[in-house]
VOGU-3710 file (C-alpha; in Angstrom, 3 decimals, decimal comma):
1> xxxxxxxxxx> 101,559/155,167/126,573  103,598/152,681/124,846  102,124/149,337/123,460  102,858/146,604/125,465  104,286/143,363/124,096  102,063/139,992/124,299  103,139/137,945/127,212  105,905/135,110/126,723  104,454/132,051/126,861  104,131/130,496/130,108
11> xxxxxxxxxx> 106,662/127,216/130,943  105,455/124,165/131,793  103,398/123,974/135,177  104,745/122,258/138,205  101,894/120,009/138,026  103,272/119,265/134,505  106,479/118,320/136,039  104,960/116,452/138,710  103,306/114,100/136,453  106,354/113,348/134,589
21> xxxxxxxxxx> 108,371/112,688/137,706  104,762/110,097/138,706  105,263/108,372/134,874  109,546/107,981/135,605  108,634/106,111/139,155  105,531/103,979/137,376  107,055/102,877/134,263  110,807/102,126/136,080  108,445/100,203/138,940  107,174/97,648/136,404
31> xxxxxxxxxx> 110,065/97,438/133,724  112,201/97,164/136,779  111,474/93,220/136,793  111,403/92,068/132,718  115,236/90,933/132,627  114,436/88,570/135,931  110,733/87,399/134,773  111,347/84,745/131,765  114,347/82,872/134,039  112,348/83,340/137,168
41> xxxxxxxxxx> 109,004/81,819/135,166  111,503/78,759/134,030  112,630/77,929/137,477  109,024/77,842/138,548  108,437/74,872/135,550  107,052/77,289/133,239  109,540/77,891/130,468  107,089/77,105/127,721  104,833/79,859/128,649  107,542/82,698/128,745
51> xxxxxxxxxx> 105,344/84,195/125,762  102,050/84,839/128,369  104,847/87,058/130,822  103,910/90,236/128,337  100,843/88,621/126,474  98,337/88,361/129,606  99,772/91,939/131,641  98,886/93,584/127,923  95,297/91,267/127,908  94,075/92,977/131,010
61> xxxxxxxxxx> 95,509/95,774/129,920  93,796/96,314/126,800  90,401/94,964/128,368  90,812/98,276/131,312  90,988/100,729/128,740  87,942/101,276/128,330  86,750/101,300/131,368  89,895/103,655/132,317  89,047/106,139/129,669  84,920/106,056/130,541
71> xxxxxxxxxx> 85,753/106,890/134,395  88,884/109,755/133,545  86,047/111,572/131,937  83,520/110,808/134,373  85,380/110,771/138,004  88,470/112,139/137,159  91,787/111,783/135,768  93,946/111,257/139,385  92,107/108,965/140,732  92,272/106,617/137,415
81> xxxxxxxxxx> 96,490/107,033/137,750  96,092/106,167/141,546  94,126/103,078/141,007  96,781/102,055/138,101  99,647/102,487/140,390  98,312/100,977/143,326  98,244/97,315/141,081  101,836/97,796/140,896  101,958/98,348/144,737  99,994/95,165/145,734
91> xxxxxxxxxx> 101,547/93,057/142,429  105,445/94,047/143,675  104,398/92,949/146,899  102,833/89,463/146,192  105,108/88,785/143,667  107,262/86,755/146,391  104,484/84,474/147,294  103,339/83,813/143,412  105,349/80,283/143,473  103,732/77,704/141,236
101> xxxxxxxxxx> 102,883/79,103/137,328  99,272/79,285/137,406  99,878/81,350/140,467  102,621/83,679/138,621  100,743/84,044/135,228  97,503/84,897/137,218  99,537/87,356/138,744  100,854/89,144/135,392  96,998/89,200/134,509  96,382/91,280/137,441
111> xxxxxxxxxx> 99,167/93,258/137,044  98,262/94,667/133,171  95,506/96,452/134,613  98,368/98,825/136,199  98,919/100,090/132,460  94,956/99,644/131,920  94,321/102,539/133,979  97,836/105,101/134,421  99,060/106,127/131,398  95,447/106,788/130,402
121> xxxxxxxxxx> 94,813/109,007/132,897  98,364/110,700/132,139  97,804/110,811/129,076  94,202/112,993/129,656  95,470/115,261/132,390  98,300/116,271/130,343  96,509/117,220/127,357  93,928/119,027/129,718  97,107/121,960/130,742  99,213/121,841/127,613
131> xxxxxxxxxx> 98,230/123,733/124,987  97,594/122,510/121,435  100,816/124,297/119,989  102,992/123,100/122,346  101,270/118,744/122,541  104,179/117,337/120,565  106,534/118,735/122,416  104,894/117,880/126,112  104,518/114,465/125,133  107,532/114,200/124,283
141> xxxxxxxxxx> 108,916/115,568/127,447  106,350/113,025/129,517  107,876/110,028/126,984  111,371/111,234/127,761  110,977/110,587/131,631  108,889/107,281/131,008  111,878/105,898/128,676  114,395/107,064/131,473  112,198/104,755/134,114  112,040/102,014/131,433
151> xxxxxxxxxx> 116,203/102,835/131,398  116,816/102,643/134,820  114,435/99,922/135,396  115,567/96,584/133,833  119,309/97,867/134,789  118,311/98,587/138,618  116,265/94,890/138,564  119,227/93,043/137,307  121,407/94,624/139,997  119,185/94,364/142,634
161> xxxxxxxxxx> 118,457/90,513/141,654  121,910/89,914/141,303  123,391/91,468/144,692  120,568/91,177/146,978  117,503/88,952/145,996  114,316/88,155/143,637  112,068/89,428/145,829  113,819/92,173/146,921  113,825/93,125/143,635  109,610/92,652/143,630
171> xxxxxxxxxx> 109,485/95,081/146,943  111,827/97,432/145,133  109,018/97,451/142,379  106,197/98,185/144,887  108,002/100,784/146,452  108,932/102,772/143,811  104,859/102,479/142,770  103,971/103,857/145,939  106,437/106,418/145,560  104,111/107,082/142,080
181> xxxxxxxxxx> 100,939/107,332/143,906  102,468/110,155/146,066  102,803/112,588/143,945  100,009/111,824/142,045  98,335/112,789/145,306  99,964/116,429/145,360  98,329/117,013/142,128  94,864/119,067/141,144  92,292/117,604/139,224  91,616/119,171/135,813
191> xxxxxxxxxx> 88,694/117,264/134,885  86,074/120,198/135,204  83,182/119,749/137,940  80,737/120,183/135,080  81,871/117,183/134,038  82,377/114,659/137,091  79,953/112,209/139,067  81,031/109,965/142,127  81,906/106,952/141,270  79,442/104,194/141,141
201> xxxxxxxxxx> 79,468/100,220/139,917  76,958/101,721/136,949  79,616/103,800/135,307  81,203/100,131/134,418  78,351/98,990/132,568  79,779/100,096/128,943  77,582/100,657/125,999  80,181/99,125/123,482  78,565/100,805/120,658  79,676/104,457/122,310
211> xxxxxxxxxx> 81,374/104,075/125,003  84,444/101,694/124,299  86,115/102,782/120,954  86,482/106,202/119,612  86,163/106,164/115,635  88,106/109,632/115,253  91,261/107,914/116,241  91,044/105,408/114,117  94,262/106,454/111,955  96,585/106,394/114,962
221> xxxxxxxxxx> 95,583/103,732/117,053  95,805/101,464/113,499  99,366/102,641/113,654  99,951/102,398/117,256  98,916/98,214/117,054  101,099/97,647/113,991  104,207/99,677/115,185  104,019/98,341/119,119  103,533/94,748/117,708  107,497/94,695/117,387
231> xxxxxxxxxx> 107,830/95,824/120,883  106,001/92,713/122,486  108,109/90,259/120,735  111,312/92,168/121,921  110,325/91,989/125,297  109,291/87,976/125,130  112,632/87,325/123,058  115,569/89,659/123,874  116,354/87,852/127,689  117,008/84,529/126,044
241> xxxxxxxxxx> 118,547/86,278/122,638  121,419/87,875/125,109  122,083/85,423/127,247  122,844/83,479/123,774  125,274/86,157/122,284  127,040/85,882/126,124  125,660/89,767/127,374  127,260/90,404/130,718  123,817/91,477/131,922  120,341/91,174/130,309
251> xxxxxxxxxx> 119,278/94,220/131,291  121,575/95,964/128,627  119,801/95,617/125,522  116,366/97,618/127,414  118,652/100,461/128,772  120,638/101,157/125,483  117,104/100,979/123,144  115,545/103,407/126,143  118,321/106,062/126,247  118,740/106,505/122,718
261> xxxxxxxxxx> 114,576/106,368/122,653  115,521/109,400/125,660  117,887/111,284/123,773  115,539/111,723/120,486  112,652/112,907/122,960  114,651/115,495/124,120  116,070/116,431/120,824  113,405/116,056/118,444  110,109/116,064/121,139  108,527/119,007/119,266
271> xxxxxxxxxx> 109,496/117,727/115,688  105,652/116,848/115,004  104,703/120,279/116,365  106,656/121,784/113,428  106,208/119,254/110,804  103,115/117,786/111,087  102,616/114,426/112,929  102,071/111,758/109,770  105,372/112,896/108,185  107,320/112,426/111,476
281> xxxxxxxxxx> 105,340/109,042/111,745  106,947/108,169/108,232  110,054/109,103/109,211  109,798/106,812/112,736  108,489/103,738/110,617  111,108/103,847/108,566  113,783/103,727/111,233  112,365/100,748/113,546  112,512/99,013/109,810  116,198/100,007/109,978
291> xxxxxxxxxx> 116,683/98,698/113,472  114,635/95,691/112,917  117,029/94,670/109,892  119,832/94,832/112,443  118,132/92,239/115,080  117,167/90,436/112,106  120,707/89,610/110,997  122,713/90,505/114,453  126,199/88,484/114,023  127,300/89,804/117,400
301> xxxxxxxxxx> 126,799/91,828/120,114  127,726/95,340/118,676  125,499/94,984/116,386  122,784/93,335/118,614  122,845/96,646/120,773  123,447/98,875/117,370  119,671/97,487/116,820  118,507/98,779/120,081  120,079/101,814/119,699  118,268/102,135/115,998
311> xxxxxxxxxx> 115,040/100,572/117,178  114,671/103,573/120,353  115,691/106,296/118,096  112,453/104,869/116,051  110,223/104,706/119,136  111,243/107,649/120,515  109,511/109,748/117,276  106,760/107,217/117,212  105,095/107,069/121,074  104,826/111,226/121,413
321> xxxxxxxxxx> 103,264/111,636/118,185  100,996/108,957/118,063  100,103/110,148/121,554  99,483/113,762/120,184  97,922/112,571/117,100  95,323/110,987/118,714  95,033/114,398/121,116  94,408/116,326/117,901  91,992/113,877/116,434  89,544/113,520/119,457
331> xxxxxxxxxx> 86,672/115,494/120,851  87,689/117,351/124,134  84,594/115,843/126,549  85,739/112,316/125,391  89,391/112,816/125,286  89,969/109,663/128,099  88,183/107,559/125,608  89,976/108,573/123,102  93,205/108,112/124,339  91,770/105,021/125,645
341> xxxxxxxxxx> 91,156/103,665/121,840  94,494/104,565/121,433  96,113/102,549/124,254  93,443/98,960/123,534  95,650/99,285/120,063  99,074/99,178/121,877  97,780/96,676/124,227  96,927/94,569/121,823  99,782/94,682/119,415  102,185/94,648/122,269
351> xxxxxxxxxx> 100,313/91,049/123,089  99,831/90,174/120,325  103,785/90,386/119,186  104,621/88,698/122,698  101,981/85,508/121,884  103,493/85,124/118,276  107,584/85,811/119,691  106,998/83,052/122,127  105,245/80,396/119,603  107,889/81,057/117,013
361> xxxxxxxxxx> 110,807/81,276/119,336  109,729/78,098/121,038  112,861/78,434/123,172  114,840/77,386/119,534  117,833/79,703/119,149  117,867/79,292/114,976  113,778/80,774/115,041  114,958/83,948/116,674  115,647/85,913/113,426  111,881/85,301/112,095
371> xxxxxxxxxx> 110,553/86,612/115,307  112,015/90,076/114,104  110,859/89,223/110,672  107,482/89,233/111,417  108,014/92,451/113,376  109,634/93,893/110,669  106,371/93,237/108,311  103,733/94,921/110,497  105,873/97,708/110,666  106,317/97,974/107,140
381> xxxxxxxxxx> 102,505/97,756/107,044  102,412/100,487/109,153  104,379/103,087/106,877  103,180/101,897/103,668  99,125/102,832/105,360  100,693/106,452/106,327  102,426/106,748/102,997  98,781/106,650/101,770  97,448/109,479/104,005  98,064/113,314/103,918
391> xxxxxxxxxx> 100,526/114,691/105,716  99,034/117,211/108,251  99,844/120,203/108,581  102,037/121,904/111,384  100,327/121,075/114,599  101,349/124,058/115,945  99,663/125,891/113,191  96,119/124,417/113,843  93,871/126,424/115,668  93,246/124,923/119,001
401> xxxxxxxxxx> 89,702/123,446/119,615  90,088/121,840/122,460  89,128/124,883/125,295  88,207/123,629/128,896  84,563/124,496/129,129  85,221/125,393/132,601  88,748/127,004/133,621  91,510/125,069/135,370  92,942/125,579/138,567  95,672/128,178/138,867
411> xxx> 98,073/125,986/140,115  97,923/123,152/137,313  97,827/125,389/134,272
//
């Protein structure tokens, strides 16, 4: 009888692809309205506090996470991305009736606890049906259709604001969140019945010694704070910035930094899986220093959006590995947490970088070019720490140690 060769490897599941078509509709829902938020916050009275639009949605944000990760490992990872999504559903839809600034700021606190909870449980269900050789490459993939919603999203806003109305623009937002929360509902769980209780109110009392940071992922999520820090000023500063260098729309700057941040997913997404994910890393710091230079000096607008370009082509290396990193790094009954660690240190450098852009920018054209300064130091921080660690080796050549103590459902694997 002749010997039978091992079987190909199977392709991503349709749950898989479900989950990336959920993470498109989320993250477009939400970026959908940053070009409109810092003019509609100054029409309210509010201009001074433009720097709180990002720095209180990251607050809550950062404050969810643990409570996100606890419950993906406890109840589930579906309902955690439901509850996420459905903040984006009520926020889009209140929006229109937020019309004093306490009102509207209390509103974008409310509304961080959409990214408090989603992308946490993404992040956990998709490492529970990809396999470890193939992590970089799926989160990549999942990044890729994120950055196209954060492409469409400011573009659609500004077009939507522009021809039809504000708030049509906020039910625009909701719906496409709702749109989110159906498909998460076509999914399976993969968090094993061995492992999941009914909710109650005690699984949010937190023992903060054990249950709110994971110490494995220290490394990456020390990374992930210094090299999203850059991020949160962009998104306080780059409205006002090109409206000054005369942009034709605002929305510009986010769609050409989130295609190019697309088109290096898709080309380089399993880049870490080959070479190991602190080299990539180095490589990724290195360019957002590039791209940073360029908003740093930006003379005009070719250059302005040569920066975004630069900057996504550095972000689109840095979010899948740092996302995989941390995978690799944690134990598989507290992945959530773990992933949870890693998104409080993006929350809080993303808020972080919006508090400082807005108290340096002051609404003062000439302070612009320190706001990027600053960004360009933590990131520089960043590369010299992984400069000082190993490099890994291949991810793809690690054994896997992160088996399902129970087996998944046929139709998620």
């Amino acid at each position: 009888m002749p010997a039978t060769s091992p079987p190909a490897s199977r392709p991503y599941s349709l749950g898989f692809w479900l989950m990336c078509l959920s993470s498109f509709l989320f993250f477009a829902s939400f970026n959908l309205l940053l070009p409109e938020l810092p003019s509609h916050l100054t029409r309210l009275g509010g201009g001074e506090y433009k720097g709180f639009i990002i720095a209180l949605f990251t607050l809550t944000a950062a404050i969810s996470r643990p409570f996100s990760g606890k419950l993906a490992d406890t109840v589930g990872r579906i309902p955690v991305m439901v509850l996420g999504s459905l903040v984006c559903v009520v926020c889009g839809l209140v929006y229109p009736w937020a019309l004093t600034v306490g009102s509207f700021l209390g509103l974008r606190l409310l509304h961080g606890f959409s990214t408090g909870f989603k992308p946490t449980g993404t992040a956990a269900f998709v490492a529970d049906i990809v396999p470890a050789e193939k992590r970089g490459e799926a989160m990549g993939l999942l990044g890729m259709t994120g950055s196209l919603g954060m492409a469409i999203g400011p573009w659609l806003g500004t077009q939507v604001a522009e021809h039809f109305s504000l708030n049509t623009m906020f039910y625009c937002s909701a719906g496409m969140a709702l749109l989110s929360v159906l498909v998460q509902g076509s999914l399976t769980e993969t968090l094993p019945l061995a492992q999941r209780r009914p909710f109650s109110f005690g699984l949010l009392k937190l023992d903060w010694r054990q249950e709110v940071l994971e110490p494995r992922v220290f490394a990456p999520a020390f990374v992930t704070l210094l090299c999203l820090f850059p991020f949160g000023a962009v998104l306080t500063v780059i409205p006002d910035q090109s409206q000054l260098l005369g942009m034709p729309s605002k929305g510009l700057f986010y769609s050409c930094y989130t295609v190019s941040a697309l088109v290096v997913r898709l080309v380089a997404g399993r880049a870490s899986d080959v070479y190991g994910r602190v080299r990539v890393l180095r490589w990724s710091a290195a360019i957002l220093v590039l791209g940073l230079l360029l908003l740093v000096w930006t003379p005009s607008i070719p250059v302005f959006l040569l920066g975004a370009v630069v900057f996504g082509l550095g972000t689109g290396l840095n979010s899948p590995t740092l996302y995989a990193w941390t995978v690799d790094l944690s134990d598989p009954l507290r992945r959530g947490r773990a992933v949870a660690t890693m998104y409080i240190a993006l929350e809080v450098g993303i808020g972080l970088g919006a508090l400082a852009a807005g108290w340096i920018f002051s609404n003062l054209p000439t302070r612009l070019p320190y706001v990027h300064a600053l960004s360009l130091l933590c990131v520089l921080a960043a590369l010299a720490y992984l400069l000082r660690i190993t490099a890994d080796a291949p991810a793809g050549h690690q054994p896997a140690a992160d088996a399902n103590p129970e087996p998944l459902p046929e139709e998620v694997v």
